[in-house]
TIFIDO-952109 format. One record per atom (N, C-alpha, C): residue in three letters; atom name; y negated, x, z negated. Coordinates in steps of 0.05 Angstrom, whole numbers. Atoms other than C-alpha are relative to their C-alpha. Layout:
! TIFIDO-952109
aa at py px pz
ALA CA Y X Z;
...
***
This chain:
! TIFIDO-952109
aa at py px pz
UNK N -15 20 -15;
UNK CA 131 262 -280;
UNK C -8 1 29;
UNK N 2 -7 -26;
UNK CA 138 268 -201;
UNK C -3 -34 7;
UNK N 2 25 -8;
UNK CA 110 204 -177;
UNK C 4 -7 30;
UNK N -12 6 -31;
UNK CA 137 167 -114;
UNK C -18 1 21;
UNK N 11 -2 -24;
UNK CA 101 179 -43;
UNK C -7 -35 8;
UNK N -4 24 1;
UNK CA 119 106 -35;
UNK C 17 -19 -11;
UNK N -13 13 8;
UNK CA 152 47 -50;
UNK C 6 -23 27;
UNK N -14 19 -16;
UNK CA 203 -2 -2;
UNK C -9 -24 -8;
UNK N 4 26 -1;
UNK CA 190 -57 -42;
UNK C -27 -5 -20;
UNK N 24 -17 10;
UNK CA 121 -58 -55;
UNK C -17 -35 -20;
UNK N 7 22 10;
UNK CA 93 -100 -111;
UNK C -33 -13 3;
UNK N 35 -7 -8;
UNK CA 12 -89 -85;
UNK C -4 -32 4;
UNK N 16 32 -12;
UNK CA -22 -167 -75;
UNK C -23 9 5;
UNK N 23 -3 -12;
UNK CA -84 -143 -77;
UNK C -12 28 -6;
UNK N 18 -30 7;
UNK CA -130 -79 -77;
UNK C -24 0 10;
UNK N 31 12 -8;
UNK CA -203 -76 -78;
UNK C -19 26 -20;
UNK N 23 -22 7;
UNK CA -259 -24 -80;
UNK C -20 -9 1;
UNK N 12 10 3;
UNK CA -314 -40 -113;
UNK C -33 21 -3;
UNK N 22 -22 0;
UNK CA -385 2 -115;
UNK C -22 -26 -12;
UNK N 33 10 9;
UNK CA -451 -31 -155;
UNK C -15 14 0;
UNK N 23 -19 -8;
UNK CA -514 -4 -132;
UNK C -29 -25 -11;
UNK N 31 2 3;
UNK CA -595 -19 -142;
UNK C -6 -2 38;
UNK N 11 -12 -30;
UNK CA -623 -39 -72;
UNK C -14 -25 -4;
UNK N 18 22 -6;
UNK CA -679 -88 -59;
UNK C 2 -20 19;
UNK N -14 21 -25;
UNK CA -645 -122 4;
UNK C 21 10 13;
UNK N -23 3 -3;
UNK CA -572 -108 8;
UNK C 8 -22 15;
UNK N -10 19 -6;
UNK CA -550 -169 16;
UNK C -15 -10 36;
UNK N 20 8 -20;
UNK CA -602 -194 71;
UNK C 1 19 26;
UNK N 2 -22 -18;
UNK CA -593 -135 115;
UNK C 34 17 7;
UNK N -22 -11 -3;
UNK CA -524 -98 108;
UNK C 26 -17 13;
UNK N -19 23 -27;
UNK CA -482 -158 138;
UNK C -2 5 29;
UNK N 1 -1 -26;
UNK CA -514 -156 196;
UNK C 9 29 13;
UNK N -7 -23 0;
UNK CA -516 -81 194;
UNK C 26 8 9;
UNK N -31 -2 -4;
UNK CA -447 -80 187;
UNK C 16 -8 25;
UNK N -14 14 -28;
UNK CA -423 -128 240;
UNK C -1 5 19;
UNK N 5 -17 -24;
UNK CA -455 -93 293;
UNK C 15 26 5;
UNK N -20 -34 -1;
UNK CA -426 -26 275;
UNK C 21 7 -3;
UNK N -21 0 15;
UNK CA -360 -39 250;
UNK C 9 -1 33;
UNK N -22 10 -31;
UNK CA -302 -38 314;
UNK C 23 -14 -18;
UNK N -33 18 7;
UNK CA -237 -77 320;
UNK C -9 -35 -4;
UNK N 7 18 -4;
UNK CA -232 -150 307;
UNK C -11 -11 -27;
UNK N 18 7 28;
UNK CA -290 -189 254;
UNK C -12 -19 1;
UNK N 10 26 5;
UNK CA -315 -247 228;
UNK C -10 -4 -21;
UNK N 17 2 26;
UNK CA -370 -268 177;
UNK C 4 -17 -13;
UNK N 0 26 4;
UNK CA -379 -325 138;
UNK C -15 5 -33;
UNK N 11 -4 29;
UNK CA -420 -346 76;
UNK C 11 -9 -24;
UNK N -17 6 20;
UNK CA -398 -355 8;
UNK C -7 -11 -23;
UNK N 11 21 20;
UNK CA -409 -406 -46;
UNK C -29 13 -23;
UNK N 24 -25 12;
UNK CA -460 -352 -86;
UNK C -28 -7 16;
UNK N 18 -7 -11;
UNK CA -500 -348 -40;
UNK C -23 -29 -3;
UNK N 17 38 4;
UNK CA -531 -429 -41;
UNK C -13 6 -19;
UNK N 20 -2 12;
UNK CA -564 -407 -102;
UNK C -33 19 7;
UNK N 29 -22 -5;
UNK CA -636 -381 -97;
UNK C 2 25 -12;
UNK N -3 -33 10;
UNK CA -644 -307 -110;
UNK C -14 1 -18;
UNK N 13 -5 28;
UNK CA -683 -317 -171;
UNK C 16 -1 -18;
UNK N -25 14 24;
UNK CA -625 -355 -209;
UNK C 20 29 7;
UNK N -32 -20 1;
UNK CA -574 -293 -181;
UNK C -12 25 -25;
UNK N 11 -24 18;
UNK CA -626 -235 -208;
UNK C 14 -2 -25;
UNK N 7 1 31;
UNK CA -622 -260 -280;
UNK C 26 -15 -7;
UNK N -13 17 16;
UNK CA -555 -296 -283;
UNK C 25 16 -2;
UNK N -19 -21 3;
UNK CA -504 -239 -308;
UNK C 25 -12 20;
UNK N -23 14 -27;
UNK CA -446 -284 -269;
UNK C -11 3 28;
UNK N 14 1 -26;
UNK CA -485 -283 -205;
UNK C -6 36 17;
UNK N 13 -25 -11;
UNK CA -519 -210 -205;
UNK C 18 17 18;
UNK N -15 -23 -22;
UNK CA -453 -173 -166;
UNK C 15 -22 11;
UNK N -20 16 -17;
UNK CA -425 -236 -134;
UNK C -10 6 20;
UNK N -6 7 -25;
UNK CA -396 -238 -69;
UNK C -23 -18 17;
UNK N 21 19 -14;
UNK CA -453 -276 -22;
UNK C 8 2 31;
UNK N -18 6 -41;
UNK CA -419 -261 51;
UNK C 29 23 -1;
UNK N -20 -18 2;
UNK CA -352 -240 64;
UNK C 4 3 34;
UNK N -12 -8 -31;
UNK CA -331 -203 133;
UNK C 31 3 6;
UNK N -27 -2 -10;
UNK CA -263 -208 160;
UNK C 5 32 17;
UNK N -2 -26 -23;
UNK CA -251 -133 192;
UNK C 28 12 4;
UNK N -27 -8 4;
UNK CA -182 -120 210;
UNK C 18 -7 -17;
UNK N -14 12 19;
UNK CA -132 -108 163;
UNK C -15 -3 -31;
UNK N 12 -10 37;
UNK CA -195 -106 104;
UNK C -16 -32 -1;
UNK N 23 20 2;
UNK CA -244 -163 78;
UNK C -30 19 -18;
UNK N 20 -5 4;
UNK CA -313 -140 65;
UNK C -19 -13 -17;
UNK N 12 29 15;
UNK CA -357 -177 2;
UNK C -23 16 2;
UNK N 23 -8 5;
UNK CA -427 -161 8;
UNK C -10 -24 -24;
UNK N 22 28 13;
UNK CA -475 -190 -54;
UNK C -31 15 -6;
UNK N 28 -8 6;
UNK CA -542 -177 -89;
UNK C 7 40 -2;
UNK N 1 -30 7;
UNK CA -523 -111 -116;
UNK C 28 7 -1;
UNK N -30 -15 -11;
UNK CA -446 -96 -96;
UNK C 15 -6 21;
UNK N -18 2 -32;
UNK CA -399 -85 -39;
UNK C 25 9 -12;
UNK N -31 -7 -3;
UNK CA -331 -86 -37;
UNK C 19 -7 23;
UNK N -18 0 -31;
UNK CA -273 -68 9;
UNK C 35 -8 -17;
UNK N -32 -1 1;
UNK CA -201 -102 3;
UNK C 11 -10 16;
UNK N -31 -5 -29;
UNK CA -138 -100 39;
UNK C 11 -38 -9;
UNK N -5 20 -13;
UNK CA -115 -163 66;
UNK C 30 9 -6;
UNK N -28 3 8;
UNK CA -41 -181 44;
UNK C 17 5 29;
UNK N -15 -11 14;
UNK CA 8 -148 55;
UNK C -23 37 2;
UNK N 25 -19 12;
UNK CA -30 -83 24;
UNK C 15 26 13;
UNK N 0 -17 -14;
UNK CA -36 -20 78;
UNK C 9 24 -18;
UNK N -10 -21 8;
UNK CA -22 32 39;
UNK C -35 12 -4;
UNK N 17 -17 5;
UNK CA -66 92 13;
UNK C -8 14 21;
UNK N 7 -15 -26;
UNK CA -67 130 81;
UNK C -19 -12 15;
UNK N 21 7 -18;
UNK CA -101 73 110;
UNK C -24 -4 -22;
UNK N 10 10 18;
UNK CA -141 48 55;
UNK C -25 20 -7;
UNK N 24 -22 0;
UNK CA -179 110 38;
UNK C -19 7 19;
UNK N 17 -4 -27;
UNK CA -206 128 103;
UNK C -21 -29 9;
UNK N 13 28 -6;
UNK CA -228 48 105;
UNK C -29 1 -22;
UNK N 20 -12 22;
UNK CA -266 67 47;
UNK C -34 16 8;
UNK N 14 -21 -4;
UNK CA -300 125 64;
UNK C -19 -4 31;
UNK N 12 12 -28;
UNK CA -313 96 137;
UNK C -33 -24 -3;
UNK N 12 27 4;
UNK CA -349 35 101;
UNK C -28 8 -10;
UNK N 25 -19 10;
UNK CA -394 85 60;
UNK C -18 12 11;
UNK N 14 -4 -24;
UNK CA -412 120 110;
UNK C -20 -17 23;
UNK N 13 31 -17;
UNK CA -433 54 152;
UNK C -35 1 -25;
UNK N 29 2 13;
UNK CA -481 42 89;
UNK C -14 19 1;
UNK N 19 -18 -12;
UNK CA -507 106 84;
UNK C -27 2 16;
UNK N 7 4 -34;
UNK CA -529 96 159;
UNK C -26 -20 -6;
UNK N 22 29 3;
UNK CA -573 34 128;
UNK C -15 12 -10;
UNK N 14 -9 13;
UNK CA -612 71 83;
UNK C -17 -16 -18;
UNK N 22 20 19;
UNK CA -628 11 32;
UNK C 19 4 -28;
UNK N -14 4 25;
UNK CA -583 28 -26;
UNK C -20 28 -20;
UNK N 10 -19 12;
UNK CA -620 63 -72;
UNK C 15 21 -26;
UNK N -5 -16 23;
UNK CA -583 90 -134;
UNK C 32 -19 -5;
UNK N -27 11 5;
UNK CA -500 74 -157;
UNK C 1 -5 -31;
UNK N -10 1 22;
UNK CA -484 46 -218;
UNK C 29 9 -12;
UNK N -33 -10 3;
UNK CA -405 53 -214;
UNK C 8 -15 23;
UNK N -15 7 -19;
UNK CA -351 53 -170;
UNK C 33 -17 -15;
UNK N -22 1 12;
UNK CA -279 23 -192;
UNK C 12 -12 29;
UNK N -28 7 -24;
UNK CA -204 12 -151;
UNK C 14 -18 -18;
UNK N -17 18 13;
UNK CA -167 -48 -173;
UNK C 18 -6 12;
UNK N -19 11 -21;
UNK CA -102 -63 -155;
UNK C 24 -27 -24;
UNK N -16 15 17;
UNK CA -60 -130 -184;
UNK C 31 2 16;
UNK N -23 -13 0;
UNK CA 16 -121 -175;
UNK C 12 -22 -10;
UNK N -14 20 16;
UNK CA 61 -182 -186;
UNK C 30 2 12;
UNK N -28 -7 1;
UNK CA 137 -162 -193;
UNK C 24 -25 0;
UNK N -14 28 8;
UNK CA 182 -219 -177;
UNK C 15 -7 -23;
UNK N -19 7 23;
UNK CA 221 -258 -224;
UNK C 27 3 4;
UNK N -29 -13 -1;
UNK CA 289 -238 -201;
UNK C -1 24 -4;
UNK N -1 -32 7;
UNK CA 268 -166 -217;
UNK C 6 -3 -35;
UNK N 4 5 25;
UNK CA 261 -188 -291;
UNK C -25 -8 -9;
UNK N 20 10 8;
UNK CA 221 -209 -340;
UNK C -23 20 -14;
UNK N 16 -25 1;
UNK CA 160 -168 -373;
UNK C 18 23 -19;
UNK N -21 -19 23;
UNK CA 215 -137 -434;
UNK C 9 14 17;
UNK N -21 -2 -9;
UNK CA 256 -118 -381;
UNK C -9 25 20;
UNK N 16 -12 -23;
UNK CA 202 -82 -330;
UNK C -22 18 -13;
UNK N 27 -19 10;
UNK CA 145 -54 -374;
UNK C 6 10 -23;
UNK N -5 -8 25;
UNK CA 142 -9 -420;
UNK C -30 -1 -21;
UNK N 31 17 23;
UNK CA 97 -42 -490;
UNK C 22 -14 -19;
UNK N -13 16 26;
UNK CA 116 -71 -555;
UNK C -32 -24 -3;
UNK N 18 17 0;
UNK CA 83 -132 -570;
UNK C 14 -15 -23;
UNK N -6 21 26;
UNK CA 92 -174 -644;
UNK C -19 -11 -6;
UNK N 21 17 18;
UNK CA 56 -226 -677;
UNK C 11 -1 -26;
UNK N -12 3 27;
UNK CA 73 -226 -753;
UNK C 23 14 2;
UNK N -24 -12 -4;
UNK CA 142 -216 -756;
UNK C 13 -5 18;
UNK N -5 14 -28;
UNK CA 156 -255 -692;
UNK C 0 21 23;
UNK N 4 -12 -28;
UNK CA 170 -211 -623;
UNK C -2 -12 19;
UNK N 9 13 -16;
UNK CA 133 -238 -574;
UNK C 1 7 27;
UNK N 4 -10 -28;
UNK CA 152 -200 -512;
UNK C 14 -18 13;
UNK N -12 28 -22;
UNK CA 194 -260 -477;
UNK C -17 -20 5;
UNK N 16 28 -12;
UNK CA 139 -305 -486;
UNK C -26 2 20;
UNK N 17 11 -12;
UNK CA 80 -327 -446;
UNK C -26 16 -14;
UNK N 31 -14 12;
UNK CA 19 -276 -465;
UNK C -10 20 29;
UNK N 17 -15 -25;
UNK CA -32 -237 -429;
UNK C -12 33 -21;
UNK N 10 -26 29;
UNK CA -47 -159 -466;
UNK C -26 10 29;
UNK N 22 -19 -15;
UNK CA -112 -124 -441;
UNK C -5 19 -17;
UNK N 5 -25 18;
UNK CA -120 -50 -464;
UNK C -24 11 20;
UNK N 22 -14 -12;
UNK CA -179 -4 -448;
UNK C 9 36 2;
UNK N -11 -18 -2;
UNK CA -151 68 -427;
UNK C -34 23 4;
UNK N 18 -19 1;
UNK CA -203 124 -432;
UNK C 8 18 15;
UNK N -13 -28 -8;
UNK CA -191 188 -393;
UNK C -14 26 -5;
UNK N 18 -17 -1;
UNK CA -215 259 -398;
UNK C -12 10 16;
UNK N 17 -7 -21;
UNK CA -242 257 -335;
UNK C -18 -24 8;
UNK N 24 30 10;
UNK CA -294 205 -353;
UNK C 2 -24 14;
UNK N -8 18 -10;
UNK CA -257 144 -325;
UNK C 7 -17 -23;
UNK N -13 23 18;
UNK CA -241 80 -355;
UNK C 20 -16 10;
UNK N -31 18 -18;
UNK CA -164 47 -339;
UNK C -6 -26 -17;
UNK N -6 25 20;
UNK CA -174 -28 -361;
UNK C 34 -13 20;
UNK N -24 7 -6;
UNK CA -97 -51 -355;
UNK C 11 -26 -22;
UNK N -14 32 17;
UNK CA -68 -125 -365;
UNK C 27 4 19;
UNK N -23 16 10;
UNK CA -4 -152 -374;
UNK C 4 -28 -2;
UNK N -10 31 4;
UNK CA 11 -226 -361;
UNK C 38 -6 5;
UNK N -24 1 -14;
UNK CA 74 -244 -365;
UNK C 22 -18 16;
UNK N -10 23 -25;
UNK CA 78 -295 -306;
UNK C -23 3 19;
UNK N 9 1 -20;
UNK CA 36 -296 -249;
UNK C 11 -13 20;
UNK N 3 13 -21;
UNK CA 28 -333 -195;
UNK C -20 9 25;
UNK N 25 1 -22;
UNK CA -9 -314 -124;
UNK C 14 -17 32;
UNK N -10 14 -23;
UNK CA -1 -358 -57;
UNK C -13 15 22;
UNK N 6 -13 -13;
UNK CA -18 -320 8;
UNK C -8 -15 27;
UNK N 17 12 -26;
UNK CA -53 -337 73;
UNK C 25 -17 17;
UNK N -24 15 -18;
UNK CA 21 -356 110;
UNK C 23 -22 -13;
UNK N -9 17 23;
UNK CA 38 -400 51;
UNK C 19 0 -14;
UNK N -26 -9 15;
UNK CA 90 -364 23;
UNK C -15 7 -36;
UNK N 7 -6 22;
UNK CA 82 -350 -52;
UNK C 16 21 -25;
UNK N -19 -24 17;
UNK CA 106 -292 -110;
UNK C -5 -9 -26;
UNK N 9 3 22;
UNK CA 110 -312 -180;
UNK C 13 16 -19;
UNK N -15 -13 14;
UNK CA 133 -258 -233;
UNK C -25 23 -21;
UNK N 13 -9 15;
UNK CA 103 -212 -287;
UNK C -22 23 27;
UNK N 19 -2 -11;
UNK CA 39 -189 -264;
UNK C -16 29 -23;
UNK N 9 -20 12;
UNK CA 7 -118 -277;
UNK C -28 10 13;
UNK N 28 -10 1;
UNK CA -62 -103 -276;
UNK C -17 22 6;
UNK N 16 -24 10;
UNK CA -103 -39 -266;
UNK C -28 2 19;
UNK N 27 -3 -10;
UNK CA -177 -37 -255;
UNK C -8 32 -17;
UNK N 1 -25 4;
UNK CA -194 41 -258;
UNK C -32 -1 13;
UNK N 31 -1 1;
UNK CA -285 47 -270;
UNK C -6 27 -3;
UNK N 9 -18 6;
UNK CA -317 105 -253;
UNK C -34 -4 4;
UNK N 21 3 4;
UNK CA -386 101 -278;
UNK C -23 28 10;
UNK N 9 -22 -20;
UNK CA -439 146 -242;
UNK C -25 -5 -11;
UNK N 28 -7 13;
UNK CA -500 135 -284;
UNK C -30 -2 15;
UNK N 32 -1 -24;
UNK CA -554 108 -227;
UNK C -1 30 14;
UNK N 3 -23 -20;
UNK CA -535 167 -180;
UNK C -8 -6 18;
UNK N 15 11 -27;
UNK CA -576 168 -120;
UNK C 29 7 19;
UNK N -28 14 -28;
UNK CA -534 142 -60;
UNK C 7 27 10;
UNK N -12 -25 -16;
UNK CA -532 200 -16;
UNK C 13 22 -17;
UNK N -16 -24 14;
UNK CA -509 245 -75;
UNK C 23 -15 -1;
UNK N -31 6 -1;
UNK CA -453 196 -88;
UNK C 23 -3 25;
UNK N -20 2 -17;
UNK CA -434 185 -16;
UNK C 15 24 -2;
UNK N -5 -39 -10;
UNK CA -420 274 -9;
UNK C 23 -3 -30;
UNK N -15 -5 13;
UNK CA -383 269 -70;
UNK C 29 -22 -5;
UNK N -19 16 9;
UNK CA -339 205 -62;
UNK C 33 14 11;
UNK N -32 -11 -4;
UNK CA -280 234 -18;
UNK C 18 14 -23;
UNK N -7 -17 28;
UNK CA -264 281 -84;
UNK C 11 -23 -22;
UNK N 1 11 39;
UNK CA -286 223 -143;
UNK C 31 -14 9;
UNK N -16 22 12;
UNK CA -241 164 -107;
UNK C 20 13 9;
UNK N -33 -12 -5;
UNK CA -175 211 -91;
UNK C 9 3 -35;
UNK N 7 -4 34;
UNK CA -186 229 -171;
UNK C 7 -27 -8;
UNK N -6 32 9;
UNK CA -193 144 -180;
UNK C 23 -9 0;
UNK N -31 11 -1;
UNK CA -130 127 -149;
UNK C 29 19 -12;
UNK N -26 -9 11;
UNK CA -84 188 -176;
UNK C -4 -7 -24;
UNK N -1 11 28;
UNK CA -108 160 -249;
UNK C 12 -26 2;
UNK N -13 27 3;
UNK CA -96 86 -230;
UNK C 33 6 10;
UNK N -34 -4 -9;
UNK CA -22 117 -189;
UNK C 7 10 -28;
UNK N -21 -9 26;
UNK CA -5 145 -253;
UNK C -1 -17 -24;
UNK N 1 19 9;
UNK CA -25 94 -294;
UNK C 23 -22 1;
UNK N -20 32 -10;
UNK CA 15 41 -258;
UNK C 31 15 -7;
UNK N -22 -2 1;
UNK CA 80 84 -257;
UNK C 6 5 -29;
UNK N -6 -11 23;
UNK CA 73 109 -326;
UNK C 12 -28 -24;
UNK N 0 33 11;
UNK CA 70 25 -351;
UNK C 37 -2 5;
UNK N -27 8 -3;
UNK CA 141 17 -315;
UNK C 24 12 -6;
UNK N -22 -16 4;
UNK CA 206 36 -342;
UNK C 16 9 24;
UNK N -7 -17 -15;
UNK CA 248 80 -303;
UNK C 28 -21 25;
UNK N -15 20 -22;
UNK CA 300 26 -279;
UNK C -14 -20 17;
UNK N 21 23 -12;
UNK CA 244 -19 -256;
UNK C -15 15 27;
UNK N 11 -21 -25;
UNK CA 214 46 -205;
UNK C 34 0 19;
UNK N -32 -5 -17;
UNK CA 296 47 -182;
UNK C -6 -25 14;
UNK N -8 32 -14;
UNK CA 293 -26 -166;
UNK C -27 -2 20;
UNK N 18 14 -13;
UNK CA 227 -28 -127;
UNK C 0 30 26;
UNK N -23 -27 -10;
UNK CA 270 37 -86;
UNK C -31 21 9;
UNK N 16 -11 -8;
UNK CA 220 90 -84;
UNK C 11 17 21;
UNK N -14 -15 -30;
UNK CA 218 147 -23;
UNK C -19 17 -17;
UNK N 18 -26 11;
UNK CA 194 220 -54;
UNK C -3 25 17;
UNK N 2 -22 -16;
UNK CA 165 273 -7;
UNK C 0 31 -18;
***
């Protein structure tokens, strides 16, 4: 299947690169790091996480990869915490041209710090909420869904599957079939809502080996989650959201 270059009417809300690492003072150091080195326009600020003492984050599985300062940088937001960083795109969602390079720019930046010691995994998530005048989830995705003898695809459910790949990735993909997100200019989208968080696990690789190899892994990340996402939607539902194919 020849998948679209782009899409006119683009269902993207949010997208967000995520990396968990081992470092002894991340958090405490890479903010500042960052803010200095980063260009264009930026702003810090701290984030409810953070108020707890760093003893309670170590040991409290909810705590250990939260967010503890977020940076405003352009069109991205920045979450530094104990042990992960992530980069996402600020609504309405840039595209892959920019997006990657924002990436790879950000890595690079840490790098430059030299406090990350070893990667646990990287993953790309992107949520996707299709209005409700497009249809409903029967109408847009392709999935069978029954309870007993009951067909339950008109109603009100949420499906989570776990996708395996043979290129040692994991696609976790939901299905709600309503969503709701409100956006910074107070406008709001409510319509079936599609999921895909795409994990590539890296086994405590030391940093500098994973930075040399990421340009490769996350082009690899996103053509599994791009094919993923188109493969979910039936073929009148890619017509309606008018693709453009180079």
């Amino acid at each position: 299947m020849k998948l679209p270059h782009k899409l006119a009417k683009q269902p993207v809300i949010e997208a967000i690169f995520e990396m968990r690492f081992k470092s002894q003072a991340a958090a405490s150091i890479l903010p500042g790091f960052l803010f200095t080195k980063l260009s264009g326009e930026k702003s810090i600020e701290r984030l409810p996480a953070a108020e707890f003492p760093q003893q309670m984050r170590n040991f409290d599985p909810n705590l250990q990869y939260a967010p503890l300062v977020r940076m405003h940088w352009d069109a991205f937001l920045i979450l530094v915490g104990d042990r992960s960083v992530a980069l996402a795109c600020k609504f309405p969602y840039v595209g892959w041209s920019a997006f990657r390079p924002a990436i790879l720019d950000l890595i690079e930046l840490i790098r430059q710090a030299s406090i990350i010691e070893s990667v646990e995994r990287m993953a790309l998530k992107y949520i996707n909420i299709f209005p409700s005048e497009l249809g409903d989830a029967s109408a847009l995705v392709k999935f069978e869904l029954r309870v007993g003898e009951h067909g339950a695809a008109k109603d009100n459910f949420q499906i989570r599957v776990e996708v395996p790949t043979d290129d040692a990735l994991l696609l976790i993909v939901q299905i709600i079939a309503s969503g709701t997100a409100k956006f910074p200019d107070g406008t709001s989208r409510t319509g079936v809502t599609l999921d895909i968080d795409t994990l590539a696990m890296t086994a405590d690789m030391p940093f500098q080996k994973f930075a040399g190899m990421l340009p490769d892994r996350i082009e690899a990340v996103h053509r599994a989650s791009k094919a993923m996402f188109f493969d979910c939607l039936k073929p009148e539902t890619i017509q309606k959201l008018e693709p453009s194919y180079d």
